[in-house]
N, CA, C and O atoms as a GROMACS GRO file, in nm:
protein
  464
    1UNK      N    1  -0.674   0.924  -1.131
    1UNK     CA    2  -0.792   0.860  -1.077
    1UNK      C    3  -0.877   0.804  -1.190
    1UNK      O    4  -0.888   0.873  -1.291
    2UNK      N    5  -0.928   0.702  -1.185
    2UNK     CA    6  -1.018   0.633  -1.250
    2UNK      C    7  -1.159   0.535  -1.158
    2UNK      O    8  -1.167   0.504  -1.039
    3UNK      N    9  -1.262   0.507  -1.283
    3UNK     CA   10  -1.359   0.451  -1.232
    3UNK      C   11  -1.368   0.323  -1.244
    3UNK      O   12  -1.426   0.251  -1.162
    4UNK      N   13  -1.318   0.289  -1.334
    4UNK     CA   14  -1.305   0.197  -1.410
    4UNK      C   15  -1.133   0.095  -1.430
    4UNK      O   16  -1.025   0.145  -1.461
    5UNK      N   17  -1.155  -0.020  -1.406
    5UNK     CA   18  -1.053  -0.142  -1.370
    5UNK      C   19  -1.013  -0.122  -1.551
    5UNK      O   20  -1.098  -0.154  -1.634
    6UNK      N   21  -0.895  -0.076  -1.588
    6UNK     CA   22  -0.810  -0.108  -1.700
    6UNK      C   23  -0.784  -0.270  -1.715
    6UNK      O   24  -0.760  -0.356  -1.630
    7UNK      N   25  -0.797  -0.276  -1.867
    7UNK     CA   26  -0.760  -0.430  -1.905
    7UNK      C   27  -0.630  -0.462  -1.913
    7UNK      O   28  -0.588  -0.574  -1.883
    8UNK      N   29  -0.561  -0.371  -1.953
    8UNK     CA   30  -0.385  -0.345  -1.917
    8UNK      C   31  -0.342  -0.429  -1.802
    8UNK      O   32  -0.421  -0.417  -1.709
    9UNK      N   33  -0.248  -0.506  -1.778
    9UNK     CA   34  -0.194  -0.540  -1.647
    9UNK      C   35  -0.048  -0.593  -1.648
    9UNK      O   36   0.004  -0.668  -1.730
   10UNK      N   37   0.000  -0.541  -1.545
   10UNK     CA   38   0.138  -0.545  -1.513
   10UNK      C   39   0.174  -0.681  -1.446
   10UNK      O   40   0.097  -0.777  -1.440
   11UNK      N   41   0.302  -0.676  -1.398
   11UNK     CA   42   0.291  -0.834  -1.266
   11UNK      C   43   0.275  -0.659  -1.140
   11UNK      O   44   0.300  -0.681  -1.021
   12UNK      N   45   0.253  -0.572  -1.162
   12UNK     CA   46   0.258  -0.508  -1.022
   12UNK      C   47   0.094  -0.449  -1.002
   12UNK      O   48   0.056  -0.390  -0.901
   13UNK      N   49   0.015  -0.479  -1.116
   13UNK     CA   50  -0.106  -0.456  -1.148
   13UNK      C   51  -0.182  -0.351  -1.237
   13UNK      O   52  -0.104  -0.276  -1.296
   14UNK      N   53  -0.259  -0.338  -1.250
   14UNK     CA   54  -0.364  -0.229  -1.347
   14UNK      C   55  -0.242  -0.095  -1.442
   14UNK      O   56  -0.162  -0.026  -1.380
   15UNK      N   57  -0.255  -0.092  -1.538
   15UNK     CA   58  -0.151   0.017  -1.603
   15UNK      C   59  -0.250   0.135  -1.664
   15UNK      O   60  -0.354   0.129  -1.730
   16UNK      N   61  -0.177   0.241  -1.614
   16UNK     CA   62  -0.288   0.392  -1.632
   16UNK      C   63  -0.294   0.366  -1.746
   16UNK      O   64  -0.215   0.291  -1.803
   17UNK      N   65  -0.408   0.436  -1.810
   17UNK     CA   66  -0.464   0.442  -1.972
   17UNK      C   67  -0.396   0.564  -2.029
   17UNK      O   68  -0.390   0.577  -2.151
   18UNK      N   69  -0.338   0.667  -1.937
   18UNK     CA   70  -0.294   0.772  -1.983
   18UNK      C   71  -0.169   0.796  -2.007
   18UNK      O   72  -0.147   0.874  -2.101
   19UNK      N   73  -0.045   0.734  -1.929
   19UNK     CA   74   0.061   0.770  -1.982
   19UNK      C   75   0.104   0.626  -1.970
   19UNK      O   76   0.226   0.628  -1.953
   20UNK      N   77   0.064   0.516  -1.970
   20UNK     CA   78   0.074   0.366  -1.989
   20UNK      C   79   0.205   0.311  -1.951
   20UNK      O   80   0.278   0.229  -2.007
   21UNK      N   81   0.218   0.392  -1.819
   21UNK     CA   82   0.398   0.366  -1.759
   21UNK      C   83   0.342   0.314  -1.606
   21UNK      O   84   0.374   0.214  -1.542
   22UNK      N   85   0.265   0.401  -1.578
   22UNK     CA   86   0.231   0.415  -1.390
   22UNK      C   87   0.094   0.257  -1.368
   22UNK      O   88   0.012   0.199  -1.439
   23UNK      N   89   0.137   0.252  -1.243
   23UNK     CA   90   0.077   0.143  -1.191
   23UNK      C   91  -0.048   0.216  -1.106
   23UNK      O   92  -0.028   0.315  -1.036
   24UNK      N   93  -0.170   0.160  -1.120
   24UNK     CA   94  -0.253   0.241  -1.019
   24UNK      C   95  -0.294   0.125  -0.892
   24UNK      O   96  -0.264   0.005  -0.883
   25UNK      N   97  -0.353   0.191  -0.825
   25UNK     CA   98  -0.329   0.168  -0.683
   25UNK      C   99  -0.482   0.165  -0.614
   25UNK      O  100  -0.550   0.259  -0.654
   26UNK      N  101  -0.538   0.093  -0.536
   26UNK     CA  102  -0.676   0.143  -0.495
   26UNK      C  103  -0.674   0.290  -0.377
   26UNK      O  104  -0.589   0.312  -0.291
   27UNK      N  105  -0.762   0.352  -0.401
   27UNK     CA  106  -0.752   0.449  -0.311
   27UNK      C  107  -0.832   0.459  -0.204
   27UNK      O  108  -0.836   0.564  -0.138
   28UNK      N  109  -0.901   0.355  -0.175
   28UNK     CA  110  -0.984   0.318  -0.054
   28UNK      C  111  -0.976   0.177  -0.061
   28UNK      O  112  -0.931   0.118  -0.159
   29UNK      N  113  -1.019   0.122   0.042
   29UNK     CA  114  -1.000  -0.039   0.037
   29UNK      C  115  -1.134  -0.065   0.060
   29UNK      O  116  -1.223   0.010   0.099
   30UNK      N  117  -1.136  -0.210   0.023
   30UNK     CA  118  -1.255  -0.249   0.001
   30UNK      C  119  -1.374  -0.234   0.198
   30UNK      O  120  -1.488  -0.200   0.231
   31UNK      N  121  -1.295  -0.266   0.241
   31UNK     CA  122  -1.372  -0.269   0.421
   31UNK      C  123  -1.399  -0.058   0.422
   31UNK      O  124  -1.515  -0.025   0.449
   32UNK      N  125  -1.336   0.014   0.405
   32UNK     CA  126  -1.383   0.116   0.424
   32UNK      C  127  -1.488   0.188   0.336
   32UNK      O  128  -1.547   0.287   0.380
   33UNK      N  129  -1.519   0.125   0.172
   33UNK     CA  130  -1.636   0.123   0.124
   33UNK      C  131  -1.737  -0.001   0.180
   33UNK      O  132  -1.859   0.016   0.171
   34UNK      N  133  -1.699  -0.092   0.223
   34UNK     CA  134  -1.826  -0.073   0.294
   34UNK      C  135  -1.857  -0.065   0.390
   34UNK      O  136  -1.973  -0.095   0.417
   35UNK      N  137  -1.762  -0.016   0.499
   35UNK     CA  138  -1.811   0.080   0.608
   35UNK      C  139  -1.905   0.156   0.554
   35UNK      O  140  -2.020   0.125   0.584
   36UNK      N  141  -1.883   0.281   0.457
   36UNK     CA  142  -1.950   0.384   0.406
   36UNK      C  143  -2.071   0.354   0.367
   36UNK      O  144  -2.174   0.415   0.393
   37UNK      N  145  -2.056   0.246   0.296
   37UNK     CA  146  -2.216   0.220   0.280
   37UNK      C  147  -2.304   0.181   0.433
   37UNK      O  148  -2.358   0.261   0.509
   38UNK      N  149  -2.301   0.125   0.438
   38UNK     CA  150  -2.321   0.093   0.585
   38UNK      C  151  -2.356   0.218   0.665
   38UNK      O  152  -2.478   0.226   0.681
   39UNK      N  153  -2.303   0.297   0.709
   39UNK     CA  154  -2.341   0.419   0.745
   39UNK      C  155  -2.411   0.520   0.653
   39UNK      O  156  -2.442   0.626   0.708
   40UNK      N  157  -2.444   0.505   0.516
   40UNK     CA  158  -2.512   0.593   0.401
   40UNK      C  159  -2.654   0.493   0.493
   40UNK      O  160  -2.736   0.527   0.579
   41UNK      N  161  -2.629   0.382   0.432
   41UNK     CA  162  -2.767   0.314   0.552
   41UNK      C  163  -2.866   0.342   0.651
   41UNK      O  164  -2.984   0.328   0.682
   42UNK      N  165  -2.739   0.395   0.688
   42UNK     CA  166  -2.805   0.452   0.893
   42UNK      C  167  -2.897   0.562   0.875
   42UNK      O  168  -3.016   0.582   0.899
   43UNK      N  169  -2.739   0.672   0.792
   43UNK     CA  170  -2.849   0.792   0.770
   43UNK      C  171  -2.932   0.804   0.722
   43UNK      O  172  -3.004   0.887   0.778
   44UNK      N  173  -2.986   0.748   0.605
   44UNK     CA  174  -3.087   0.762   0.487
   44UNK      C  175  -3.205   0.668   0.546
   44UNK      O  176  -3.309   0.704   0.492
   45UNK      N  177  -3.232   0.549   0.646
   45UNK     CA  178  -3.328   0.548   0.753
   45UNK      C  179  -3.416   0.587   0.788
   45UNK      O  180  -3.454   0.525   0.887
   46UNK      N  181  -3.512   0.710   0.746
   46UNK     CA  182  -3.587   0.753   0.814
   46UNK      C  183  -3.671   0.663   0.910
   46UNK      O  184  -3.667   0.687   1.030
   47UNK      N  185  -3.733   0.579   0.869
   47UNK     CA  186  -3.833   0.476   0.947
   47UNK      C  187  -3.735   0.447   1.074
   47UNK      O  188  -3.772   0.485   1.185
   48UNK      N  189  -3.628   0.387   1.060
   48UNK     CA  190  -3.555   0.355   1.192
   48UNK      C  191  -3.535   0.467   1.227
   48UNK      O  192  -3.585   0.442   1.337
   49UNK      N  193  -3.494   0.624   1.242
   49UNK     CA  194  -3.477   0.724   1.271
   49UNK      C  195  -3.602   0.780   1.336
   49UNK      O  196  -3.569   0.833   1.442
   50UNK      N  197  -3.746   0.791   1.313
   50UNK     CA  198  -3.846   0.797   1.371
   50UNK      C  199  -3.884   0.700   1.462
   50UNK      O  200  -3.963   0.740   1.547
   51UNK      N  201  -3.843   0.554   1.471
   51UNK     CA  202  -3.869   0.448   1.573
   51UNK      C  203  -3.788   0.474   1.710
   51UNK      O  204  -3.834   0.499   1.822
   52UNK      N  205  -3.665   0.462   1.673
   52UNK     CA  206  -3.593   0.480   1.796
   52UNK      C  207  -3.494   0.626   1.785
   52UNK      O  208  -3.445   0.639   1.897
   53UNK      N  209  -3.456   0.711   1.716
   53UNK     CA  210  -3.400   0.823   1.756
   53UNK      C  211  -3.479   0.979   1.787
   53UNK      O  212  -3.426   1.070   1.850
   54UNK      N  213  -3.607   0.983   1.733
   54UNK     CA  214  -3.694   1.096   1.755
   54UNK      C  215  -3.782   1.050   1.866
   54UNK      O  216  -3.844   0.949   1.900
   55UNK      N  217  -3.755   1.194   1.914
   55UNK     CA  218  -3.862   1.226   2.054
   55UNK      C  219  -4.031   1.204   2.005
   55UNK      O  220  -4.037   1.192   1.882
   56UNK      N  221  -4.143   1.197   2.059
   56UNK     CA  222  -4.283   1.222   2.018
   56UNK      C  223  -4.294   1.356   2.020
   56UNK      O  224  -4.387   1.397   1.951
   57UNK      N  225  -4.209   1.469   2.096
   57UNK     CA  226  -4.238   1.596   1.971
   57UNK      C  227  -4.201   1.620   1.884
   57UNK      O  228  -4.244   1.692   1.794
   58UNK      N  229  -4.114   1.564   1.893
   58UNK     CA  230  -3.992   1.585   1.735
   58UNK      C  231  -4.054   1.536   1.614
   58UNK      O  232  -4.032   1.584   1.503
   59UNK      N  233  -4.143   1.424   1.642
   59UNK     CA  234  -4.225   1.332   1.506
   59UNK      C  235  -4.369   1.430   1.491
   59UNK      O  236  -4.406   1.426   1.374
   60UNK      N  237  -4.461   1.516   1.579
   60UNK     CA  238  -4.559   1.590   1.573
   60UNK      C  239  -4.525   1.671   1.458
   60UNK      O  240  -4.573   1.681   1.345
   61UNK      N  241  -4.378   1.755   1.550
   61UNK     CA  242  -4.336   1.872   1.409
   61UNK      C  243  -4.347   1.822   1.294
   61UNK      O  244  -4.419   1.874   1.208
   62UNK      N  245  -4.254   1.679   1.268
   62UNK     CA  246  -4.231   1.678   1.158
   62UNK      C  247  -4.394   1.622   1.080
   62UNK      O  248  -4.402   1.610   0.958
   63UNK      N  249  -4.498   1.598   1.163
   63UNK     CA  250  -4.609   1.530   1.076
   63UNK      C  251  -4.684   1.687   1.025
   63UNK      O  252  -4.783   1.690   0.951
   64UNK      N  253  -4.617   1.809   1.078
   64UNK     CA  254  -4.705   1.943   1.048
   64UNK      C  255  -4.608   2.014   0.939
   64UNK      O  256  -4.635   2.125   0.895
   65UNK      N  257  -4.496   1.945   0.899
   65UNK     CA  258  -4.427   2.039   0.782
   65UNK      C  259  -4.468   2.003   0.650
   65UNK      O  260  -4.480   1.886   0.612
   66UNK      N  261  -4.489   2.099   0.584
   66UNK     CA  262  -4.576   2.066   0.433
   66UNK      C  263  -4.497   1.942   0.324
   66UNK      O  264  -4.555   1.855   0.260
   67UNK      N  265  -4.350   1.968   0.331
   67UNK     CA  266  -4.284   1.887   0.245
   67UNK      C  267  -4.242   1.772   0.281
   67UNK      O  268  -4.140   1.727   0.228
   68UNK      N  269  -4.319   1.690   0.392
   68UNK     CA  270  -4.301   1.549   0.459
   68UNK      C  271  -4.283   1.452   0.317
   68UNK      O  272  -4.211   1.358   0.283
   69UNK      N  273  -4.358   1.510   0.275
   69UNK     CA  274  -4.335   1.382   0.196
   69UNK      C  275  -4.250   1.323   0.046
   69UNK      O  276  -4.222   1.221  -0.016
   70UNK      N  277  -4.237   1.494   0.046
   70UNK     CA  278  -4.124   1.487  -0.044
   70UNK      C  279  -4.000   1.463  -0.036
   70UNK      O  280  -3.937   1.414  -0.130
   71UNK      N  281  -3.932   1.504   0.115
   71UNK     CA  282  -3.829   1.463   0.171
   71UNK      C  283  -3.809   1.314   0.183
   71UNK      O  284  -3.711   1.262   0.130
   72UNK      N  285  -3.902   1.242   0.253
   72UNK     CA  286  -3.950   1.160   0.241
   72UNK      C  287  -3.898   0.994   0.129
   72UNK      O  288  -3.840   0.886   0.136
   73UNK      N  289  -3.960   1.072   0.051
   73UNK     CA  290  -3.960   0.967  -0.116
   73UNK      C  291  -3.779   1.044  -0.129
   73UNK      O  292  -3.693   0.967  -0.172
   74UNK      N  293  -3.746   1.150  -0.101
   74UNK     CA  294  -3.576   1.154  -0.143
   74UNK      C  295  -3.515   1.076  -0.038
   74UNK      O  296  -3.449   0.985  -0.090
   75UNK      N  297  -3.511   1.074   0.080
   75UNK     CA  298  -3.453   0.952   0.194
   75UNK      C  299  -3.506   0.820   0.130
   75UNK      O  300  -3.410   0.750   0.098
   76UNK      N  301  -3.631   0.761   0.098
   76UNK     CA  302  -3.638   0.595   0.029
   76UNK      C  303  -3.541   0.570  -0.084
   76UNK      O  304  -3.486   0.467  -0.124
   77UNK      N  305  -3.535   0.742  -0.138
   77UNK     CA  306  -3.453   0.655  -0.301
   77UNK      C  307  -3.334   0.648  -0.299
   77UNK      O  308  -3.269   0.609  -0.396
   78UNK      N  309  -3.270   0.692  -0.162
   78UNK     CA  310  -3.068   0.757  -0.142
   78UNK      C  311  -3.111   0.604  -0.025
   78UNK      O  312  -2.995   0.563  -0.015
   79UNK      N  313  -3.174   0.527   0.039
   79UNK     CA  314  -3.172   0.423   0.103
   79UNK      C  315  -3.207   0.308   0.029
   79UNK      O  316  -3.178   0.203   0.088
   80UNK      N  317  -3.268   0.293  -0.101
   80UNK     CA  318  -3.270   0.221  -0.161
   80UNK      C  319  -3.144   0.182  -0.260
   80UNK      O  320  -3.092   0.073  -0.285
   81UNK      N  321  -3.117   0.310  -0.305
   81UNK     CA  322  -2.993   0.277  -0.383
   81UNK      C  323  -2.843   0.219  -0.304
   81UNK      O  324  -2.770   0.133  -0.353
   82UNK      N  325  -2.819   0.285  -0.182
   82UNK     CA  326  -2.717   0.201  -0.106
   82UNK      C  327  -2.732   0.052  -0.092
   82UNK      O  328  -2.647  -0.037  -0.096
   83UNK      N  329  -2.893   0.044  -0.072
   83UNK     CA  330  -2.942  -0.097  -0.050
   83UNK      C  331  -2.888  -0.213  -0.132
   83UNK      O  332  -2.840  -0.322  -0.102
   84UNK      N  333  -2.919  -0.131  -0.286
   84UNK     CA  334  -2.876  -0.220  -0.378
   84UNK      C  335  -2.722  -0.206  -0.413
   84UNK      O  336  -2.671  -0.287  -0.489
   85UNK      N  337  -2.672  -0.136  -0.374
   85UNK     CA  338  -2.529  -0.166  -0.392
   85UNK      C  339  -2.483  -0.287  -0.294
   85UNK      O  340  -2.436  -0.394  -0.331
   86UNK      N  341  -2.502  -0.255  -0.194
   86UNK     CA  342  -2.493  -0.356  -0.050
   86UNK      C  343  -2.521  -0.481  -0.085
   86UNK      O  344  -2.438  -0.571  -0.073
   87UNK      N  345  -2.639  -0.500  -0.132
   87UNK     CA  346  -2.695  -0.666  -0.194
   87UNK      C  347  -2.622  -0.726  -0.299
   87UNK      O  348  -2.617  -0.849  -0.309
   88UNK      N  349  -2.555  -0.636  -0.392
   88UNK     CA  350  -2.422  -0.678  -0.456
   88UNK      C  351  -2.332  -0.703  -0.411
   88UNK      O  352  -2.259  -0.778  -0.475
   89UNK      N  353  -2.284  -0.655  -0.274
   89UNK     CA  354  -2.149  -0.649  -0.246
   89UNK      C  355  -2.112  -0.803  -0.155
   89UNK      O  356  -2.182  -0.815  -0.054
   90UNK      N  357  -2.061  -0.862  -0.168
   90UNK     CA  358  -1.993  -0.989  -0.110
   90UNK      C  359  -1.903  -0.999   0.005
   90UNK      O  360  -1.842  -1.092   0.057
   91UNK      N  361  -1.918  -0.841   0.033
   91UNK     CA  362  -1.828  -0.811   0.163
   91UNK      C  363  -1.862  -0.839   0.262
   91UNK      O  364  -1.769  -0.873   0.336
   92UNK      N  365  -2.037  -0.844   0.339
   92UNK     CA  366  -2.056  -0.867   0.422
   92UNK      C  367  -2.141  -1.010   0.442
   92UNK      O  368  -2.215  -1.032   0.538
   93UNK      N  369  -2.106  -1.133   0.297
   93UNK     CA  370  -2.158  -1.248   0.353
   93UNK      C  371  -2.045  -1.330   0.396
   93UNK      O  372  -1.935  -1.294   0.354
   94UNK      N  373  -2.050  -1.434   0.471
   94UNK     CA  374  -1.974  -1.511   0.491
   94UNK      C  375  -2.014  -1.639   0.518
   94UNK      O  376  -2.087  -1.681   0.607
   95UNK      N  377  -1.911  -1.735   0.363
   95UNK     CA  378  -2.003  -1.845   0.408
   95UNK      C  379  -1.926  -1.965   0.518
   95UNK      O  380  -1.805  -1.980   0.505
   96UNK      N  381  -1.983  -2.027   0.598
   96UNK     CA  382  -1.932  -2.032   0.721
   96UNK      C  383  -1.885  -2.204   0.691
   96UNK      O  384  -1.790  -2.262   0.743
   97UNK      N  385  -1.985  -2.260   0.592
   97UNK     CA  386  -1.909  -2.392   0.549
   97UNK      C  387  -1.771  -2.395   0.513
   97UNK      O  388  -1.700  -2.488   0.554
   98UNK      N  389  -1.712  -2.282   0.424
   98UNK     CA  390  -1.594  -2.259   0.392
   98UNK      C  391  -1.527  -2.233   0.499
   98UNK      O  392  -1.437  -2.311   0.531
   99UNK      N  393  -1.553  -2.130   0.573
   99UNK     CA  394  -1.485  -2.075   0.715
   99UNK      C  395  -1.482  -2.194   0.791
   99UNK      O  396  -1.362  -2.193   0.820
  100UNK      N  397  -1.541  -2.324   0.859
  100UNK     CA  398  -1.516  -2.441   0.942
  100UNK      C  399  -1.484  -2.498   0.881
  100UNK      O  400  -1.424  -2.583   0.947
  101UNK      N  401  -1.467  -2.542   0.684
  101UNK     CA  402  -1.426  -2.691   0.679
  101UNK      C  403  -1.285  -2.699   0.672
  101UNK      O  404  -1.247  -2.796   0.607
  102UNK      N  405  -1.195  -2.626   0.718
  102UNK     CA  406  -1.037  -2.623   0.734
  102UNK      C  407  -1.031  -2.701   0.916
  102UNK      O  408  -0.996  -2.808   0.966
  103UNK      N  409  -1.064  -2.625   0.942
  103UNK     CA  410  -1.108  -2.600   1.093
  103UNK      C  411  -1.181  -2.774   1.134
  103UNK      O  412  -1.120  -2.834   1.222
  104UNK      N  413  -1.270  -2.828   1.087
  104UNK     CA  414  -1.367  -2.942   1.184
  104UNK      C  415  -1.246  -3.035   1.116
  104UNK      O  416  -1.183  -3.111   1.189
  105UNK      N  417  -1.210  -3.023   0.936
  105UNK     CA  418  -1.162  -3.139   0.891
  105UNK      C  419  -1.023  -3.172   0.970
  105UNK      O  420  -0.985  -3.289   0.972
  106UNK      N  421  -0.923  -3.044   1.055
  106UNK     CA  422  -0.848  -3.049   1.087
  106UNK      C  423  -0.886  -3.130   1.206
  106UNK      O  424  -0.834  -3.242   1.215
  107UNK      N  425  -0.994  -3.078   1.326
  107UNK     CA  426  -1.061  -3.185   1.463
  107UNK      C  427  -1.065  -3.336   1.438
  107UNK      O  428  -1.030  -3.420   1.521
  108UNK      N  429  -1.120  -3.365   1.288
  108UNK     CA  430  -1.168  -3.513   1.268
  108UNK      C  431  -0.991  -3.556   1.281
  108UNK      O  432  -0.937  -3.623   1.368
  109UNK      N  433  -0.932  -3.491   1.165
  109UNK     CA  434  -0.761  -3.589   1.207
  109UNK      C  435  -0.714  -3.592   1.275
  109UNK      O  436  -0.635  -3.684   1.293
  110UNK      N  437  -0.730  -3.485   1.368
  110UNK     CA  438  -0.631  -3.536   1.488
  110UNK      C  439  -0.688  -3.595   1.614
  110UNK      O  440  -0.615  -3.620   1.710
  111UNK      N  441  -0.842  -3.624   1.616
  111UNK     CA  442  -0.943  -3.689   1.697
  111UNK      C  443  -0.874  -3.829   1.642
  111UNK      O  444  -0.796  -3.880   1.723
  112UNK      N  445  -0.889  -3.890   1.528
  112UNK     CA  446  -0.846  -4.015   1.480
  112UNK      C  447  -0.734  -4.031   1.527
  112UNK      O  448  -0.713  -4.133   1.592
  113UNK      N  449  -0.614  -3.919   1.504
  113UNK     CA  450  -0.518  -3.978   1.518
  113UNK      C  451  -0.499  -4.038   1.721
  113UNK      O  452  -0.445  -4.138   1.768
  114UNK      N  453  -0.566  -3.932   1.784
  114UNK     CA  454  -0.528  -3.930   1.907
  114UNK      C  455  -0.553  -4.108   1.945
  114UNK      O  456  -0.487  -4.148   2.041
  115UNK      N  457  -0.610  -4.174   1.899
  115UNK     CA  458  -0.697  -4.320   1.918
  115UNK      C  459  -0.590  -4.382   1.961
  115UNK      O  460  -0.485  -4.320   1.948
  116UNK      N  461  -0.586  -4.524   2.025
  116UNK     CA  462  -0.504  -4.552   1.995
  116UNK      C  463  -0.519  -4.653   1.907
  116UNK      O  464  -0.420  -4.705   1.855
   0.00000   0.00000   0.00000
């Protein structure tokens, strides 16, 4: 296991740093990290978690427990940091000019061609 993408490369890809024979392999794919983030998201929420998943007694209790707010500032900083991984990640934009211009440029030729 590694953290880090080796500069080493095979035609079969990345070559371990350790015994510089074995090919490594990803061990999650890219859609199931960011599933994960995505759901680190959900949970770490509090504000959306008090809007729509807590009852109005459930939010009383929690406005009478002493360490509100320390908990608190630890849920902003485990939701901030996913945040910013997420805003790096390129997984969930899509740009849609690329995605149609295969697609419309293919409509325009065969609209032309249909003419007579």
């Amino acid at each position: 296991r590694t953290r880090r993408l080796p500069l080493n490369f095979s035609r079969s890809g990345p070559v371990c740093q350790a015994c510089k024979k074995a090919v490594l392999r990803p061990e999650y794919s890219d859609k199931a990290l960011y599933t994960q983030l995505c759901f680190y998201r959900y949970i770490f929420d509090m504000e959306y978690a008090k809007e729509k998943v807590i009852t109005e007694e459930e939010k009383e209790l929690i406005k009478k427990k002493p360490d509100r707010n320390e908990v608190s500032e630890a849920y902003r900083k485990l939701k901030s940091t996913v945040d910013r991984y997420l805003s790096v990640s390129s997984y969930s934009e899509v740009n849609l000019g690329r995605l149609f211009s295969v697609t419309i440029g293919r409509s325009v030729v065969e609209t032309s061609n249909d003419r007579p």
